[in-house]
C-alpha positions as a Markdown table, in Angstrom:
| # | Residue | x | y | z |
|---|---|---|---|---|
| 1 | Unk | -66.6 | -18.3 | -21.2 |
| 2 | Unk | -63.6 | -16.1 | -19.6 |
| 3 | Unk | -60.1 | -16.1 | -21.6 |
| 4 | Unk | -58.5 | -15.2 | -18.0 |
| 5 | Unk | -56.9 | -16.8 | -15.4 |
| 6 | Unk | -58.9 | -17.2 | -12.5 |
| 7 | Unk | -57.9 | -15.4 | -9.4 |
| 8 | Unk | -57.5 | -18.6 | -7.3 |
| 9 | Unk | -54.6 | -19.8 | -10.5 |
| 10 | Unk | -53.0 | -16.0 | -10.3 |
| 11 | Unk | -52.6 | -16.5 | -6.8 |
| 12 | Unk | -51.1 | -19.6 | -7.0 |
| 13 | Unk | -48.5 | -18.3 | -9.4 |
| 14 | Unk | -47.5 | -15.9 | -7.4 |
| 15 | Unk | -46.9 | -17.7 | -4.2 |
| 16 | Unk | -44.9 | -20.3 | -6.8 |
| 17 | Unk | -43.1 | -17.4 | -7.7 |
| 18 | Unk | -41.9 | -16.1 | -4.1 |
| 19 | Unk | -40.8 | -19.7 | -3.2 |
| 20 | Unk | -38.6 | -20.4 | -6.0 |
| 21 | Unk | -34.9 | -20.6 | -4.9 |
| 22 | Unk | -33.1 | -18.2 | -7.2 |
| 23 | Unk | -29.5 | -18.7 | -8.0 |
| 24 | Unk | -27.6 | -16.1 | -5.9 |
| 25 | Unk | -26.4 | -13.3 | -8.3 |
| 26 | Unk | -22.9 | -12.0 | -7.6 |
| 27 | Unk | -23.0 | -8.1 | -7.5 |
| 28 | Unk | -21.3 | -6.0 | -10.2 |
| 29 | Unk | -18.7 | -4.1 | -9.1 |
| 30 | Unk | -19.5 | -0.3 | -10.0 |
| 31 | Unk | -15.9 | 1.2 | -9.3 |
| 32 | Unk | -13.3 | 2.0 | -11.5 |
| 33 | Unk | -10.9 | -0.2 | -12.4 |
| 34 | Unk | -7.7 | 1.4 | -11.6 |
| 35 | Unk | -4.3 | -1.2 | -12.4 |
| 36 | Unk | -1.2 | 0.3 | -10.8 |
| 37 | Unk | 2.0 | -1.8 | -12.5 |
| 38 | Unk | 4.3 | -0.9 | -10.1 |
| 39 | Unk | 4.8 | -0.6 | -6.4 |
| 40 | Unk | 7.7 | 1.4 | -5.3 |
| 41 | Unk | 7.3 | 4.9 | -3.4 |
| 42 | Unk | 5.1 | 6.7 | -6.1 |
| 43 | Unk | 2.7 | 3.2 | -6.4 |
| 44 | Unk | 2.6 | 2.4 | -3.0 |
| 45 | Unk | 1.8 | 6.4 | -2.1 |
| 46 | Unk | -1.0 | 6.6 | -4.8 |
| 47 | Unk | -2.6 | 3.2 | -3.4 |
| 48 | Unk | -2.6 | 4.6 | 0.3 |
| 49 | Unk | -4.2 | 7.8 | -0.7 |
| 50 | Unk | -6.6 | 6.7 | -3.0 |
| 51 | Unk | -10.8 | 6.7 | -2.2 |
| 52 | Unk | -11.2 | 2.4 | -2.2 |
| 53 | Unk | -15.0 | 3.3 | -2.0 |
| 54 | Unk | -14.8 | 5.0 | -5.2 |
| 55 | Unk | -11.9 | 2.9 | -7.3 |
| 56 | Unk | -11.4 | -0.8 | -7.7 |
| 57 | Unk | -7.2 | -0.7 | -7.6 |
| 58 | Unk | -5.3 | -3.9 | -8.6 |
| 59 | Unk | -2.0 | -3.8 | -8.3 |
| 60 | Unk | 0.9 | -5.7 | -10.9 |
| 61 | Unk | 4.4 | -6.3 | -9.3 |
| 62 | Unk | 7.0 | -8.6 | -9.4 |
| 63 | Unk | 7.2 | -8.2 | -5.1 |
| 64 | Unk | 4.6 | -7.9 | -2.7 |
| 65 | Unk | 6.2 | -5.2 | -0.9 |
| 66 | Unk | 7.3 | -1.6 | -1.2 |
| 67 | Unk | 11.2 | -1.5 | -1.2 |
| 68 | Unk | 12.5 | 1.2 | 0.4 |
| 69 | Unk | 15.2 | 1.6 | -1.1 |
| 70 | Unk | 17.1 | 4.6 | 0.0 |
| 71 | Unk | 17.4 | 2.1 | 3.5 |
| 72 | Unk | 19.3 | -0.7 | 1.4 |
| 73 | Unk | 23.2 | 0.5 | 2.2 |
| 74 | Unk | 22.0 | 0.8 | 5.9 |
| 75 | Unk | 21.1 | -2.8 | 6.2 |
| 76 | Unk | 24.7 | -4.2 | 5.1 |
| 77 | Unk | 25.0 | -5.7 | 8.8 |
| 78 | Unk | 20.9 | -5.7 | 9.6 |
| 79 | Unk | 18.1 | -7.5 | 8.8 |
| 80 | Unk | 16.0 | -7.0 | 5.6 |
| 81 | Unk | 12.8 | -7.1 | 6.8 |
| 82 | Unk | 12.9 | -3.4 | 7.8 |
| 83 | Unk | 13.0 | -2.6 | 4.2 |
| 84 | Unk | 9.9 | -3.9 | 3.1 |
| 85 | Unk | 6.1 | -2.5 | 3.4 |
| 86 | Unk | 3.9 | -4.7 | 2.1 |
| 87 | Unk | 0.5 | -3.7 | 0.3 |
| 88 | Unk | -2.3 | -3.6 | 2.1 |
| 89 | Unk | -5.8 | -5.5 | 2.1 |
| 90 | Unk | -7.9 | -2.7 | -0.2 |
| 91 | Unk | -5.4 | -3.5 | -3.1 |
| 92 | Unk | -6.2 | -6.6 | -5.4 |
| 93 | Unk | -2.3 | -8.0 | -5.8 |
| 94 | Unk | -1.1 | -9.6 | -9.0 |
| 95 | Unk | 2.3 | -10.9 | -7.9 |
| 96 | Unk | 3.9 | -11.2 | -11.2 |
| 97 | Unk | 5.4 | -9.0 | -13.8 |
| 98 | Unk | 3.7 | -6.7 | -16.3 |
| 99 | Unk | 4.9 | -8.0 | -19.9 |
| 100 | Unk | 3.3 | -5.6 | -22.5 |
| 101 | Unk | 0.5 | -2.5 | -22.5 |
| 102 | Unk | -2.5 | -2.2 | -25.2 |
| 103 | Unk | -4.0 | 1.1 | -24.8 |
| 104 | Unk | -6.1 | 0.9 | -27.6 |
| 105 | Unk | -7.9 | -2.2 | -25.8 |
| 106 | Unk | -7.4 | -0.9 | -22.3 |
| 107 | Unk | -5.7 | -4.4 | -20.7 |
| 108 | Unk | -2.3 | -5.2 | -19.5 |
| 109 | Unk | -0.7 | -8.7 | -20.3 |
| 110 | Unk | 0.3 | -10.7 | -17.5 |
| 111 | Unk | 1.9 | -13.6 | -18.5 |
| 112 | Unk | -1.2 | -15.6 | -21.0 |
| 113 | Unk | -3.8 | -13.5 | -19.6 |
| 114 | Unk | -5.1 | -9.8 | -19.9 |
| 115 | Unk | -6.3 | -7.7 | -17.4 |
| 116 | Unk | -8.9 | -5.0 | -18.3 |
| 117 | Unk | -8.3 | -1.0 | -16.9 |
| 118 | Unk | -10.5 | 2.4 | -16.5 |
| 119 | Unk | -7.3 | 3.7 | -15.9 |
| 120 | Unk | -3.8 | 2.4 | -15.7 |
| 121 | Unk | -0.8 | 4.0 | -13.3 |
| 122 | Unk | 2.6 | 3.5 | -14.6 |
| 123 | Unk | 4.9 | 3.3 | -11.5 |
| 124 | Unk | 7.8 | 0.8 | -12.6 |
| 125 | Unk | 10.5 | 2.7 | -11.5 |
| 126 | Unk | 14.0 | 2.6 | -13.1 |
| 127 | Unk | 16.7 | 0.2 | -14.3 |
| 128 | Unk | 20.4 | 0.4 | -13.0 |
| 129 | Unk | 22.5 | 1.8 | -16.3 |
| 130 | Unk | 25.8 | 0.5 | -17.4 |
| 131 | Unk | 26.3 | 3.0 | -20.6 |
| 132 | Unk | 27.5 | 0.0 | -22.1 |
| 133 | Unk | 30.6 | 0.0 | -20.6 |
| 134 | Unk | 32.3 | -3.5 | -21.3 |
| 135 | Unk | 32.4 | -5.5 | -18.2 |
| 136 | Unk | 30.4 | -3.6 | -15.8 |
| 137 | Unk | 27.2 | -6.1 | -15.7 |
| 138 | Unk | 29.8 | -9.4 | -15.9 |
| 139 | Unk | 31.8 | -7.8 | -12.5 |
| 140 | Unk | 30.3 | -5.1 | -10.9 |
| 141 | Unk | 27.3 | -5.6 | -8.3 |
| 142 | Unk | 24.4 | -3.2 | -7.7 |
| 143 | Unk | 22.4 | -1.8 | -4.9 |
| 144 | Unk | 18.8 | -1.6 | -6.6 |
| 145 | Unk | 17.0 | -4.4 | -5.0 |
| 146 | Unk | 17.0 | -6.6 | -2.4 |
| 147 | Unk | 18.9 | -9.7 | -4.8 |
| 148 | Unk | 21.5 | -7.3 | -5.0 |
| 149 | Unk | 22.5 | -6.1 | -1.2 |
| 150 | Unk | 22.3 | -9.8 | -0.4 |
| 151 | Unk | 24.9 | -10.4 | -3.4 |
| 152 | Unk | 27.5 | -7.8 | -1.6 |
| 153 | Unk | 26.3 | -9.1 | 2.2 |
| 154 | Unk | 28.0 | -12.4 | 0.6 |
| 155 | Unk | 30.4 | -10.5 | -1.1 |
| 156 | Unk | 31.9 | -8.9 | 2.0 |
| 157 | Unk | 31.3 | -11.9 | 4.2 |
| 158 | Unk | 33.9 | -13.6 | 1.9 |
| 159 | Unk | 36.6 | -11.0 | 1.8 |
| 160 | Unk | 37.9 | -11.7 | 5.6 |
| 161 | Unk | 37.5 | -12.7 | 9.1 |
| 162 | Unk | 35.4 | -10.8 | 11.6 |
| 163 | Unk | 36.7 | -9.4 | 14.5 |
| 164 | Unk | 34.0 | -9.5 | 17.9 |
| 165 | Unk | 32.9 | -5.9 | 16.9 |
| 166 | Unk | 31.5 | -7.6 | 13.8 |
| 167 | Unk | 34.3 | -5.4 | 11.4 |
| 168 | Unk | 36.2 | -7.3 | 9.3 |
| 169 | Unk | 40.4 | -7.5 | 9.6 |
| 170 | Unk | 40.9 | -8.2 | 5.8 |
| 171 | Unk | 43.0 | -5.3 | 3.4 |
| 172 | Unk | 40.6 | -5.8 | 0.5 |
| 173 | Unk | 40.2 | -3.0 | -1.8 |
| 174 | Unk | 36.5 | -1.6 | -2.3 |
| 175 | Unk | 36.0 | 0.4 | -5.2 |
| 176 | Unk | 32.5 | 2.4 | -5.8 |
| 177 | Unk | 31.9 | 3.8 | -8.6 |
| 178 | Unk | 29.6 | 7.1 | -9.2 |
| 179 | Unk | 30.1 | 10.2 | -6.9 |
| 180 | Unk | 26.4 | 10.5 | -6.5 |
| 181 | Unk | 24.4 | 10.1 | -3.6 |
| 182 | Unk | 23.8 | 6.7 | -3.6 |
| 183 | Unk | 27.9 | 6.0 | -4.1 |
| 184 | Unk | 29.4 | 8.8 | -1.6 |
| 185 | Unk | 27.0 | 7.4 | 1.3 |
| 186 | Unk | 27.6 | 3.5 | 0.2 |
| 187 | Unk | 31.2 | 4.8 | 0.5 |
| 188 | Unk | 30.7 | 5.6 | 4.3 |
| 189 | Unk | 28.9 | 2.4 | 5.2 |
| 190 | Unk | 31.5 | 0.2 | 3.7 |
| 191 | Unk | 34.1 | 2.5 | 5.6 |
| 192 | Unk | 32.5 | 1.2 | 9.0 |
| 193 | Unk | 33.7 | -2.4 | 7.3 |
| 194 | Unk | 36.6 | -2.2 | 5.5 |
| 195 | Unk | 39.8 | -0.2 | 5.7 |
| 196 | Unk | 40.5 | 0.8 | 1.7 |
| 197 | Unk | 37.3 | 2.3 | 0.1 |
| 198 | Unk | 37.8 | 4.9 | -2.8 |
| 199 | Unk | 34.9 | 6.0 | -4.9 |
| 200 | Unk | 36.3 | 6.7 | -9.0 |
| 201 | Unk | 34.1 | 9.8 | -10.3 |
| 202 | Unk | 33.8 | 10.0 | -14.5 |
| 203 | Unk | 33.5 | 14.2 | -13.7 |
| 204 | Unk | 35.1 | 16.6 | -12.3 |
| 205 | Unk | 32.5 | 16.7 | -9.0 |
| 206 | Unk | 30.2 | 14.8 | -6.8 |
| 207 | Unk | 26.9 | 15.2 | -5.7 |
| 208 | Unk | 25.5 | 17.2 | -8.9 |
| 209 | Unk | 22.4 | 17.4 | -7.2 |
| 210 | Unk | 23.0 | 19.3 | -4.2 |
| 211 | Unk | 25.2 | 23.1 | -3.9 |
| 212 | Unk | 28.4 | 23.7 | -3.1 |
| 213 | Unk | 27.9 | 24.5 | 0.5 |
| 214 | Unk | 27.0 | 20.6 | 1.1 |
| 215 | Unk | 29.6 | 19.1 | -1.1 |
| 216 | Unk | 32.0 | 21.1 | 0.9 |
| 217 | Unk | 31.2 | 20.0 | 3.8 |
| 218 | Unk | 30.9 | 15.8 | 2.2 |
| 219 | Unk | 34.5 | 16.7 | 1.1 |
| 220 | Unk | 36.0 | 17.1 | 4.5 |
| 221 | Unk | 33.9 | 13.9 | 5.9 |
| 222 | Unk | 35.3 | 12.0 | 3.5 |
| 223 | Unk | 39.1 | 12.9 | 3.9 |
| 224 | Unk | 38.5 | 13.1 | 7.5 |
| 225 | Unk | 37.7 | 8.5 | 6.9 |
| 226 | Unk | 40.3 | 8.6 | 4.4 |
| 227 | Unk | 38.1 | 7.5 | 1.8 |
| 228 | Unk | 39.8 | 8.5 | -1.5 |
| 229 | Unk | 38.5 | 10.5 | -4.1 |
| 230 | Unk | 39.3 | 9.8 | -7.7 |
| 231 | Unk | 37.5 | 12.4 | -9.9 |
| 232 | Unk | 37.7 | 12.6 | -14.1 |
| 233 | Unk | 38.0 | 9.2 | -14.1 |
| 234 | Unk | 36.0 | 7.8 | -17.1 |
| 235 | Unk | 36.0 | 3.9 | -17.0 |
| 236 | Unk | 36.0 | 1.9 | -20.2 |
| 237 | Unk | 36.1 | -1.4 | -18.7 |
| 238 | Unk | 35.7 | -3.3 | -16.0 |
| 239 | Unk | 37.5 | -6.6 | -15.6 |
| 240 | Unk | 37.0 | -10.0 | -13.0 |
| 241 | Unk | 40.0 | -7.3 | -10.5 |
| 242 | Unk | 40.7 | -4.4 | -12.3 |
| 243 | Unk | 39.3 | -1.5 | -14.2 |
| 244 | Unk | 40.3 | 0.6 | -16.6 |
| 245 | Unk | 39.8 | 4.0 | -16.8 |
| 246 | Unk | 41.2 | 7.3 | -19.0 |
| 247 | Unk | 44.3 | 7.8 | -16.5 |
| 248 | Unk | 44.8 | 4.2 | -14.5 |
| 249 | Unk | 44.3 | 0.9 | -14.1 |
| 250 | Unk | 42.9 | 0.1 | -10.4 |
| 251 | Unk | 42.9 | -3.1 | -8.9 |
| 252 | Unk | 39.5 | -4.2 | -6.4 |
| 253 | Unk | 38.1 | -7.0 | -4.5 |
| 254 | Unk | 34.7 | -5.6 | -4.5 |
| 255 | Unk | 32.9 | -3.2 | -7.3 |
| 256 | Unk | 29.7 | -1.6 | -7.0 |
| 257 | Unk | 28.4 | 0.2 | -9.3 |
| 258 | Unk | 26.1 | 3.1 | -8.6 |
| 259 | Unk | 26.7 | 5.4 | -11.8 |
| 260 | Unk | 23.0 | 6.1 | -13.1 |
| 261 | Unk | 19.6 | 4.5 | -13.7 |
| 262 | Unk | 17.7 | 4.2 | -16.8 |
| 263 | Unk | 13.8 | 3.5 | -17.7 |
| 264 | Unk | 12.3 | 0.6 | -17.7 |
| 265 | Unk | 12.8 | -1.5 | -20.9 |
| 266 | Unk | 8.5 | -1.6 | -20.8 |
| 267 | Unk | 8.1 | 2.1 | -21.2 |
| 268 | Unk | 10.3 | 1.6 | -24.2 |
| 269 | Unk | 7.5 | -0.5 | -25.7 |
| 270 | Unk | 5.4 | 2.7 | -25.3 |
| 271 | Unk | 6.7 | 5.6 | -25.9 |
| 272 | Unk | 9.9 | 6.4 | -28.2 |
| 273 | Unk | 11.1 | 8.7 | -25.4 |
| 274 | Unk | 13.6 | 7.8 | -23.1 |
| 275 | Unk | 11.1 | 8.7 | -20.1 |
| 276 | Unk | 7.1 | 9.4 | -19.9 |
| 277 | Unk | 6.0 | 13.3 | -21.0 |
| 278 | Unk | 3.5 | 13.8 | -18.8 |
| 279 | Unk | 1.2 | 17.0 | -18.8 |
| 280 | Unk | 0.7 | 18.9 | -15.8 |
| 281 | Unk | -1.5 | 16.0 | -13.9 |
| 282 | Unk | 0.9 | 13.5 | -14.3 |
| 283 | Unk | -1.4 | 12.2 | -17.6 |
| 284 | Unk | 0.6 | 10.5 | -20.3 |
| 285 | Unk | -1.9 | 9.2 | -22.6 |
| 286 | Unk | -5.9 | 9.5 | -22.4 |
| 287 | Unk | -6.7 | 7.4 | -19.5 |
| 288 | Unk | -2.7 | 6.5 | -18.5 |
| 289 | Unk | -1.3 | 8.4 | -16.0 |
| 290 | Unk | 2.9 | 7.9 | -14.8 |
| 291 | Unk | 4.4 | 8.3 | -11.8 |
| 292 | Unk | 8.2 | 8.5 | -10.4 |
| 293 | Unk | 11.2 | 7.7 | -12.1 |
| 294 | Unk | 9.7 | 7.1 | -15.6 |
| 295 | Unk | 8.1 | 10.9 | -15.8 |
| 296 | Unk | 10.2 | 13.1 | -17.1 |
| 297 | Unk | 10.0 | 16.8 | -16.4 |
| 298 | Unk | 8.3 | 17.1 | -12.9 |
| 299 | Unk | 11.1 | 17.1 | -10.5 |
| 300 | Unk | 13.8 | 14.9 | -9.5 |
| 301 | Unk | 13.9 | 10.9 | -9.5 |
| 302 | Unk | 13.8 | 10.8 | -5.8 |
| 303 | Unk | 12.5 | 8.8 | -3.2 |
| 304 | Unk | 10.6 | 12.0 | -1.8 |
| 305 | Unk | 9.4 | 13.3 | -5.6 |
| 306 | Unk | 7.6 | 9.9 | -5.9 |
| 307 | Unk | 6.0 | 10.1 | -2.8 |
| 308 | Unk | 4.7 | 13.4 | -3.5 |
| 309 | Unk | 3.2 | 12.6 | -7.3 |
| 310 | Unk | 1.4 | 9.4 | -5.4 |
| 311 | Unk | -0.4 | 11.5 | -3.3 |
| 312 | Unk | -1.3 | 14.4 | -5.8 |
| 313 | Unk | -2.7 | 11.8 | -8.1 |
| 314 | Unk | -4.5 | 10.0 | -5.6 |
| 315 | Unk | -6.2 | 13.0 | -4.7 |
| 316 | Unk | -6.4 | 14.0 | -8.3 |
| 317 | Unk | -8.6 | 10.8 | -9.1 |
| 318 | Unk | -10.5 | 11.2 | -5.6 |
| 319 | Unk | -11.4 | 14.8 | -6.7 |
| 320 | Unk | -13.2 | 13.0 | -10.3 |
| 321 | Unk | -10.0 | 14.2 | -12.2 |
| 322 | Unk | -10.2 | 17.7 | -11.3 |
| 323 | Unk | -7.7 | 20.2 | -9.6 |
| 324 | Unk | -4.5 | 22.0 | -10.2 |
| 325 | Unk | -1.4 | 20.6 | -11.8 |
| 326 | Unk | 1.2 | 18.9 | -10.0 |
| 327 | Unk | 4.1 | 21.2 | -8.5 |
| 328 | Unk | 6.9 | 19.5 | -6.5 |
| 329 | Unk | 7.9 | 20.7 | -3.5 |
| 330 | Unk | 11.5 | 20.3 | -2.6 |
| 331 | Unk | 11.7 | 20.0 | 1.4 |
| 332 | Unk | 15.2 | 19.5 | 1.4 |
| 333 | Unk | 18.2 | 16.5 | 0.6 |
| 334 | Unk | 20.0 | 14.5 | 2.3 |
| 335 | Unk | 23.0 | 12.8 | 2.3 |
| 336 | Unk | 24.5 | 10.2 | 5.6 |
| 337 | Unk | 28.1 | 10.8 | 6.1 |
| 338 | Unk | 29.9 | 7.8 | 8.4 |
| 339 | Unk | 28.6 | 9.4 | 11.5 |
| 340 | Unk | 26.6 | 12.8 | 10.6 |
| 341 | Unk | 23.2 | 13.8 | 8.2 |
| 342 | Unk | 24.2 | 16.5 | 6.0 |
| 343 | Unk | 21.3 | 18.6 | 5.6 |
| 344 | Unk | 20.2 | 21.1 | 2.7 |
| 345 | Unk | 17.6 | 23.4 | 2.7 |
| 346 | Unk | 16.2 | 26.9 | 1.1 |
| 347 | Unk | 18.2 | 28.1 | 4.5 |
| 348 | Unk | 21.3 | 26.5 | 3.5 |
| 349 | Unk | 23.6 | 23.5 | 4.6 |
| 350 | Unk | 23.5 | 22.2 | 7.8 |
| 351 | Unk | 25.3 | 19.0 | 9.7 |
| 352 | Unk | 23.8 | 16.9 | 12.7 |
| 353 | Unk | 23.7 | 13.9 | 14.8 |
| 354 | Unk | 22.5 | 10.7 | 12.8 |
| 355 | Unk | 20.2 | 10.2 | 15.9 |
| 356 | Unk | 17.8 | 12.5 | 14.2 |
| 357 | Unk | 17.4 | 10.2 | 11.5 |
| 358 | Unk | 13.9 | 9.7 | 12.0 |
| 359 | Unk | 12.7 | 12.6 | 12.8 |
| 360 | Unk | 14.7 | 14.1 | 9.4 |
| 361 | Unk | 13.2 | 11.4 | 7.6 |
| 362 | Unk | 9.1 | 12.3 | 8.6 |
| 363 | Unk | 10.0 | 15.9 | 8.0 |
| 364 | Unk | 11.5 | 15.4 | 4.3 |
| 365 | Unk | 10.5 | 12.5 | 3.1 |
């Protein structure tokens, strides 16, 4: 007697088989996992560049939008919405804030939960910094975000009474404090608002980015408004009307402090350095890679820097980690006067119309 099946029972198996309603199985993603925390210029340029087909990017951020921040003294009388470029639909968004990094298990912490990376891309960006001065978080206000330019939109609606050309009649005193970019060209917008604007300066110069030629010609722009100029004037505090510095005592109705930035308190978790070392591909660690503000050593913490390291490392990771090093290329600065765009280039220092705004801003940016 035959031990095997007869043909008529394997066939019956089989159709059995064919007509059994499998559960459907989800497919496993074979990408990379790529977690971006972070979404300013250098985030938002990595996640536009990047091959979706090849890498599975998520995204960590306390917005859902790209600040551009650069725009934010511009839109004292405009609308925000300009400002804000949201992510788009190839990026997996975790609206919430990144609260600690494990390398050695690859995952970031989100608030109870963990999120697993191939690779991680540090993009935080920077912190406003006080340098302790006493006073200066309690009574100064910021231009960093958009909690902030809505603060001084209240702030200056407060102050007085609006004429029909939308200026405001009131004598208030606005003080800005830092000579740098941010504060000379705040200076000028709040010079279309209000009648008494000085900026106070803890050195003996302004704009220590740019050369002489442009801050020459910023010098004359600014006593041509009347905006004063108070250099070598290190403030040591900063009370509810006044503050203090080495030579005076100068009264305010509105303060904004624009006098530095700082890293994010997370990278201090990380690294003992005040900034991310990078090597030459933007790699800080392994399988971590940093980008914009928090990198130290590969150009300038600028809005057009950021952009560029986005890109190179998107097309770093597109090329399977290969290629040269990163190299920025400085297209030019920038600074808006009340009325004019001071230009600077390898060619030198230039002013024109504002009109070309956009068309500056494509070029350079």
């Amino acid at each position: 007697m035959s031990l095997l099946p007869s043909g008529s029972f394997l066939i019956d198996k089989i159709i059995d088989l064919l007509s059994y309603q499998f559960d459907p199985v989800v497919p496993i993603d074979p990408r990379k996992k790529v977690v971006v925390v972070g979404y300013g210029w250098a985030g938002k340029s990595f996640c536009d560049n990047i091959n979706h087909k090849k890498y599975n990017v998520t995204v960590v951020s306390k917005t859902e939008y790209m600040l551009n921040t650069p725009k934010l003294k511009d839109s004292l009388k405009e609308n925000n919405q300009q400002l804000q470029q949201f992510c788009n639909k190839n990026i997996n968004l975790i609206n919430q804030e990144c609260s600690d990094i494990n390398m050695e298990k690859n995952t970031v912490s989100i608030g109870d939960k963990n999120i697993y990376y191939d690779y991680l891309i540090l993009a935080i960006g920077s912190e406003v910094n006080d340098f302790n001065v006493k006073g200066v978080k309690e009574n100064c206000l910021f231009l960093k975000n958009l909690d902030d330019l809505n603060k001084i939109k209240e702030k200056i609606n407060n102050l007085g009474e609006k004429r029909e050309d939308g200026n405001l009649t009131s004598n208030s005193q606005i003080v800005i404090l830092g000579a740098g970019a941010v504060g000379i060209e705040l200076a000028f917008q709040m010079k279309k608002i209000f009648k008494n604007v000085q900026i106070l300066e803890a050195s003996d110069k302004i704009l220590p980015m740019f050369k002489e030629q442009s801050t020459q010609i910023v010098f004359e722009e600014l006593k041509k408004e009347n905006i004063k100029l108070l250099l070598s004037n290190q403030v040591s505090l900063v009370e509810k009307n006044s503050i203090k510095t080495n030579k005076n005592n100068y009264y305010y109705d509105l303060a904004i402090w624009t006098c530095g930035i700082k890293s994010n308190p997370l990278i201090q978790k990380i690294t003992k350095d005040r900034l991310l070392m990078v090597d030459n591909n933007l790699r800080f660690k392994d399988n971590v890679f940093g980008l914009g503000d928090i990198v130290g050593g590969r150009g300038p913490p600028t809005a057009q820097n950021a952009n560029q390291q986005g890109k190179y490392l998107a097309r770093y990771f597109n090329n399977n980690l290969g290629g040269s090093g990163y190299v920025y290329n400085e297209k030019g600065k920038i600074i808006h006067t009340k009325d004019s765009i001071i230009i600077e280039t390898e060619f030198g220092s230039s002013r024109v119309s504002n009109m070309l705004e956009n068309l500056i801003d494509r070029f350079i940016g």
